[in-house]
N, C-alpha and C positions, 0 to 999 in steps of 0.2 A: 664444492657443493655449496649451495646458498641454503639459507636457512628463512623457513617460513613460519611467522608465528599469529597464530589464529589464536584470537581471546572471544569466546563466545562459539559454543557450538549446539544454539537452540535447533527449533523446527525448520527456520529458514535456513541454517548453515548447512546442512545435509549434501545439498547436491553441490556445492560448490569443496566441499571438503572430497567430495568423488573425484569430483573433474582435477583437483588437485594430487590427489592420492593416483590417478591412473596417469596422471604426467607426470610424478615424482622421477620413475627411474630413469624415462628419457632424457627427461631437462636437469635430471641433477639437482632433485630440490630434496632438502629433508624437515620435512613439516614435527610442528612442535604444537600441539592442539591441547587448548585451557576449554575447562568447563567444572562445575561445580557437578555435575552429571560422570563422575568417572565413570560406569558402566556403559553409558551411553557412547562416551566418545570411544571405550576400548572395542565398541561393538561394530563402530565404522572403520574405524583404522587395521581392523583384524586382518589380516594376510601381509600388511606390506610395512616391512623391515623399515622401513623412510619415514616412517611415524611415528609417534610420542603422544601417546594421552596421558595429559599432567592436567590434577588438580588442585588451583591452589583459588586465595581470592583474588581475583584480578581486579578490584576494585583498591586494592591497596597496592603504593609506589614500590614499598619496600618488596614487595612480594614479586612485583612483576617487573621491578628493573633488570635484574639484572638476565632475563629473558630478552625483554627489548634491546638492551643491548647486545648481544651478542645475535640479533636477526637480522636479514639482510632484509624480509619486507613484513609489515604487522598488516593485521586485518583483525578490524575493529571490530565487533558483530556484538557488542555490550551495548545497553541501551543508549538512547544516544545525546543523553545528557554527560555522559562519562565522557566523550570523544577526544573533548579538550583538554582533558586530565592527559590521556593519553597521546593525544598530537604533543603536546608538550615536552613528556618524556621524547616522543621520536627526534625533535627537534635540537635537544640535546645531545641525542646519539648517532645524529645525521640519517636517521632510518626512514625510506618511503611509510606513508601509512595508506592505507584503502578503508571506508565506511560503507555503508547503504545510506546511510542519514541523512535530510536536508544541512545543509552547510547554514550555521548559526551566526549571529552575529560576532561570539564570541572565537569560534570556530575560524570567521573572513577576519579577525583583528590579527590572525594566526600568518597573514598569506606573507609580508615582509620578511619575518623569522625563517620561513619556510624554505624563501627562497634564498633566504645568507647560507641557508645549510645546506643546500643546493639538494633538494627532497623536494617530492611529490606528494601530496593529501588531496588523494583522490578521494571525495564526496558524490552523494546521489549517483551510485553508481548498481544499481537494483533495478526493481519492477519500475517502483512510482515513488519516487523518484529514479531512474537508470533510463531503463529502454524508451520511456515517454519521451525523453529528452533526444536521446540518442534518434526514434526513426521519426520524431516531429521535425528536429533539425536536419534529416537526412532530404528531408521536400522542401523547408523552408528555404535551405540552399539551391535547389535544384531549378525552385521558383524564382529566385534570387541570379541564380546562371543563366536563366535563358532571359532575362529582363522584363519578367512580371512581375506585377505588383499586388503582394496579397491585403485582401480587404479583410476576412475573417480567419479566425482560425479557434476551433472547439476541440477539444481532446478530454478522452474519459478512459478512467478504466477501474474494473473493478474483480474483488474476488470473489467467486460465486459457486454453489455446488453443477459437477458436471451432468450437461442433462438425462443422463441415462441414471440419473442418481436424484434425482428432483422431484422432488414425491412427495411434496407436503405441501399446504394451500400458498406458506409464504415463499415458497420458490427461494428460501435460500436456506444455509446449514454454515457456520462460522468456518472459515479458511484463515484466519489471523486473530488476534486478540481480542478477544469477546468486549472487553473492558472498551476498545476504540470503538467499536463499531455503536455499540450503545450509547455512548458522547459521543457520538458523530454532529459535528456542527459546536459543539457545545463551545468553541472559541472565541467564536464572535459573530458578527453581522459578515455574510459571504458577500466580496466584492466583484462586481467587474465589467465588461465594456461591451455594448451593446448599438450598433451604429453611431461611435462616436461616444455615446452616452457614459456617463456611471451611472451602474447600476448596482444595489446593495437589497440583501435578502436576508431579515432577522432570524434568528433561530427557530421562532415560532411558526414562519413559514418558510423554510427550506424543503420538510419534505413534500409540499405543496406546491410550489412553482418548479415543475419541471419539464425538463427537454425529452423526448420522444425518439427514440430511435432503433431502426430496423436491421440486424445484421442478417444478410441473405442466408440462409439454412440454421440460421441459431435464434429468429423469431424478437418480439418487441425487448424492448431494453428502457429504463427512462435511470437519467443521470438527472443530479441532485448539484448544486455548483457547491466547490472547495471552497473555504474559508479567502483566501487571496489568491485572482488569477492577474491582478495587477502586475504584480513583480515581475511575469515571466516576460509582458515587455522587454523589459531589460535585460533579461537573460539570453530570451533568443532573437534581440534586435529587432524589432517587432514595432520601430516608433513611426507612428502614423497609423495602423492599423485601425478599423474603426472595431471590429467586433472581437475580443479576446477571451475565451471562458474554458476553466477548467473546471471538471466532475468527477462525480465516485458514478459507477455501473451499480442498478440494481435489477428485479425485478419489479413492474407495473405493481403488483400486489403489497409489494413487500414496503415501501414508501408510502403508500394509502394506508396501511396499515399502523406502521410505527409516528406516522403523525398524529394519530388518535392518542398513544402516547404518552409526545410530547404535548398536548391540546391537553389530555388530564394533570401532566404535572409529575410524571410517572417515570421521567428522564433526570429528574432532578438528582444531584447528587453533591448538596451544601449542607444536607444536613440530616443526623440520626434519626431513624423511626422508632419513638414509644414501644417498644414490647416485639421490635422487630423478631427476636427470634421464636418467637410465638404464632404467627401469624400466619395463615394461610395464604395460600395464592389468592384466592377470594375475598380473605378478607382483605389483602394490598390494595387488591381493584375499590372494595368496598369503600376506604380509605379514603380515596378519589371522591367519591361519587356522593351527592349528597343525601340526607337523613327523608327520604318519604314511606310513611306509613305505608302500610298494607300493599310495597311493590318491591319484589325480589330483585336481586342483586343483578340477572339477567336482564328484567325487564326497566330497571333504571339504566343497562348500559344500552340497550336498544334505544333508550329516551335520549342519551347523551349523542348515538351514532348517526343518528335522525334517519329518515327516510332514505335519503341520495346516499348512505353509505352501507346501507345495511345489509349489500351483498359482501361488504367485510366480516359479518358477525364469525360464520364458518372458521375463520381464522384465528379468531379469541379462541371459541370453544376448544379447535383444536391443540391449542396450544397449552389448555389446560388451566385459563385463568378464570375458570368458576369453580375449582378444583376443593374442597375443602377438607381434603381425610389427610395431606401430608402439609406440616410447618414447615418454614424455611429453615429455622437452627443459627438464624445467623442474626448475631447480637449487635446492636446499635449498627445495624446497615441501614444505608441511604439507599432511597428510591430507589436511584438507578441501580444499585448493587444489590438490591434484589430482582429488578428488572431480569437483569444479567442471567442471578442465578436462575430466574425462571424458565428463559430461551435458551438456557445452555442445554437444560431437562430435556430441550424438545430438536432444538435444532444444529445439536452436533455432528460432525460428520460419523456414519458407524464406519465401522473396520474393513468393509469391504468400501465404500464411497472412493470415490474421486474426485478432486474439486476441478474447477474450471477458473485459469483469468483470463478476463477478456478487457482488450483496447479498441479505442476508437478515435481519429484521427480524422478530421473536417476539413478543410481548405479550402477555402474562396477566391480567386484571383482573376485577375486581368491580365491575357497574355495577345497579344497581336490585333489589340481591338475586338478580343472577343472574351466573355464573362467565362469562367470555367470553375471546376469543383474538381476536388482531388481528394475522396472517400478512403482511408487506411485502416487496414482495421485487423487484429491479430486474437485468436481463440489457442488456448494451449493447457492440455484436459494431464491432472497429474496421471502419474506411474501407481503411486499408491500411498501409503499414511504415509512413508519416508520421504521417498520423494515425489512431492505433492506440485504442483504448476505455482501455486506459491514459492516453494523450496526450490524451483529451476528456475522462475524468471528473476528472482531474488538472486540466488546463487550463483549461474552461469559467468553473466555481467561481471561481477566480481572478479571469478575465476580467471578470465579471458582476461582483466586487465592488470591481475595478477603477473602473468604471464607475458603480457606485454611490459611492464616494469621490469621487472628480472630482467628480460631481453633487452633490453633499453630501449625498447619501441617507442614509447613515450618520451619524449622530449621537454613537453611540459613542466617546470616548477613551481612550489609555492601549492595554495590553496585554491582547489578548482575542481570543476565536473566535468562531463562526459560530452561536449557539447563543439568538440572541433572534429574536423575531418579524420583527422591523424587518430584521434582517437572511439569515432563511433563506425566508422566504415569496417576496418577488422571485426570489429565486436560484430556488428551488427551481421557480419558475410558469416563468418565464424554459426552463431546464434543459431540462422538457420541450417545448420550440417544437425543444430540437435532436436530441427522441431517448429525451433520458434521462428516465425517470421509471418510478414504482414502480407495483405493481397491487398493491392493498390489496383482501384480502378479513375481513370478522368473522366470526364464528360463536359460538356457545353450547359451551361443554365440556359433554358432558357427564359428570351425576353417577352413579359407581356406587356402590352400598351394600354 
């Protein structure tokens, strides 16, 4: 019997701890599951004998070695500054490890070690980073096999509420950590290439320059560009290409919206607000906005939104930031951390909701002297609060390479991602028996003169 050990069993672990738990008796695995949540983790593991919900702090060596030691494969699901603490340990004990996190600098100084130990650290092995990789490069090859040459390539994805559940003016409802979504951008200036070009987009206008796009039966979409789509040159071989860009999926509304925002200063999150726990929703905005006599708090943000944007008002109101009968409660918070708590008030998912991710996948190429486009694009609506289309395109990925490691399917060592044949084709065939999969259409550009 192999032994599996799961450290982290938040929202996203869910469905990958299923897929795990209904493979256990076949494949002979017996899972060992860390969470600071023991009722939680005793409530998924309930019926099957091959499981162990243990709580300890997985943040400490002492606590968690001698766990890691004695597992044949770890999965890392602790945020993902830990990773390295624990690749570490694995490395020591010769044990694979598996993440969802982009793979660090610190993380790649890991890849030599990795492979003396003759172990696997599978990285970006999830939604976004996982399956992006995996069915980007599942065309990049294909375009690569018949010997075309691709010129562009755009990919986006984002998580969204599903639309039978979309019923508020900003068209979205949080599916991952409210805290990211609110600092969205806040890293830097967004990079990336644009016919040959660099091109670079301040934080102040990211949610302002964006890309447009139409998925057939699930209506407009506009993606907002990632902090760095540079890098993935190099990742998925990509040199020469003239147009390279990655993005987050929103709602048209939803981007119009949160720009006004960041334009008040209302995303800021450097520093304490005076009296913060005091203050009303109203009075935050008010905060923003400056001091004129005899003009309400309303009619000074209509002066702010000007004319060209004022079919946004609807979307404050609703939102409840004229609001002034309830205080936030919350002492020496910044801007944004009240932002947060404001949108949490209004656009959480409820108990009945289901959220939706959705991908999208662009290609430009030249194949036989003739221009073409190869459109990919993937929709996958959750089950429910547990397992939610976050918690499966997260989780799955994982599971399945889980399962190929144990098996020895992977041949791979050392420090790496999901980005070779050997190992996104399974996943990827696999994927769809649960749901997830892409509808790839081609077509011809055509030429105007």
């Amino acid at each position: 019997m192999k032994t599996i050990l799961v450290l982290g069993a938040g929202l996203s672990a869910s469905s990958m701890i299923r897929y795990l738990l209904n493979s256990s008796k076949q494949e002979g695995w017996s899972l060992r599951i860390v969470d600071r949540d023991l009722k939680r983790v005793e409530k998924l593991v309930q019926g099957f004998s091959e499981a162990k919900a243990l709580s300890f702090n997985a943040l400490d060596r002492n606590e968690r070695i001698g766990e890691i030691e004695n597992a044949d494969l770890v999965i890392s699901m602790l945020p993902a500054r830990f990773h390295v603490e624990i690749a570490q340990d694995c490395i020591t004990f010769k044990k694979n490890l598996i993440t969802p996190s982009y793979i660090s600098e610190e993380m790649r100084g890991l890849d030599q070690q990795a492979k003396a130990a003759g172990i696997v650290i599978m990285n970006e092995i999830g939604v976004d980073p996982g399956i992006d990789h995996m069915s980007a490069m599942k065309i990049i090859d294909h375009i690569k096999d018949v010997n075309g040459k691709l010129n562009s390539f755009k990919s986006f994805c984002g998580g969204l509420v599903a639309e039978e559940y979309d019923d508020n003016p900003w068209r979205y409802k949080f599916t991952w950590n409210p805290r990211n979504v609110v600092l969205a951008g806040k890293g830097g200036t967004a990079m990336f290439l644009d016919n040959h070009q660099f091109k670079y987009i301040p934080y102040n206008r990211l949610f302002d320059r964006l890309d447009r796009i139409t998925i057939e039966g699930h209506g407009k979409f506009v993606g907002y560009p990632n902090r760095d789509s540079l890098s993935y040159k190099d990742t998925y071989g990509l040199d020469g290409i003239a147009t390279l860009y990655r993005g987050t999926l929103r709602r048209p509304n939803f981007c119009k919206g949160f720009n006004v925002f960041i334009e008040l200063g209302m995303t800021d999150d450097s520093f304490p607000m005076t009296n913060a726990e005091a203050l009303t929703p109203r009075d935050f905005l008010n905060a923003f906005l400056p001091y004129i006599p005899n003009l309400s708090v309303e009619q000074k943000f209509k002066y702010f939104l000007r004319e060209d944007r004022m079919y946004l008002y609807d979307q404050f109101e609703w939102m409840g930031i004229f609001g002034s009968d309830k205080e936030f409660g919350f002492k020496d918070a910044t801007p944004a951390q009240l932002l947060e708590k404001l949108m949490v008030r209004k656009m959480s998912l409820a108990e009945d909701d289901k959220d939706m991710l959705v991908m999208y996948h662009e290609f430009e190429f030249e194949h036989e002297g003739k221009s073409k486009k190869i459109i990919s694009s993937m929709i996958n609506i959750g089950e429910d609060q547990t397992y939610t289309a976050m918690a499966n395109t997260v989780g799955l990925p994982l599971a399945i390479a889980a399962k190929m490691i144990l098996n020895n399917q992977i041949e791979t060592k050392g420090v790496t991602l999901p980005i070779n044949k050997e190992i996104y084709e399974p996943i990827l065939a696999e994927l769809s028996e649960h749901g997830i999969m892409f509808n790839e259409q081609e077509q011809e550009i055509e030429e105007y003169v």
